[in-house]
C-alpha positions in Angstrom: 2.1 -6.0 -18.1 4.1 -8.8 -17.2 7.1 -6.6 -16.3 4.7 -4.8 -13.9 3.8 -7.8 -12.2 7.5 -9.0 -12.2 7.7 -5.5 -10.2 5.1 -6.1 -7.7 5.9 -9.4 -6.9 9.6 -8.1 -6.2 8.5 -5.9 -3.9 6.5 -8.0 -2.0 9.0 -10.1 -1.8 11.3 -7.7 -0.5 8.5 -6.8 2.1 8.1 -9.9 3.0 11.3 -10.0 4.0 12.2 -7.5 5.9 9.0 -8.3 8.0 10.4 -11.7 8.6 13.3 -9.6 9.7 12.1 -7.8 12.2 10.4 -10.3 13.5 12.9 -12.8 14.5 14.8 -9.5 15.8 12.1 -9.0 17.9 11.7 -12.6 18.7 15.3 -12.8 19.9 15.8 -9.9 21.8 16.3 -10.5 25.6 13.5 -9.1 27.9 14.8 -6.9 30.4 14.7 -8.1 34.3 12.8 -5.2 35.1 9.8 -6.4 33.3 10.0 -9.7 34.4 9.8 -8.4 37.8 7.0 -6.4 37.0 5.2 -9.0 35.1 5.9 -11.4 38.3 3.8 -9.0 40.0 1.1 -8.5 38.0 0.3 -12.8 38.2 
């Protein structure tokens, strides 16, 4: 049992992860001038 846990709690870690990831990925990417524009519209 405790070997399947160990397992688990691997993967969740790992998914943890690579959510993290993809986050700050999506956090730093640069937003492109042709939505700003359109979002200067909108307000």
């Amino acid at each position: 049992m405790k070997a399947k846990k160990a397992a688990v709690q691997s993967k969740d870690r790992d998914m943890g992860a690579a959510l993290r990831s993809i986050y700050q990925k999506t956090v730093d990417e640069n937003v492109p001038d042709e939505m700003i524009s359109l979002l200067g519209k909108l307000g």
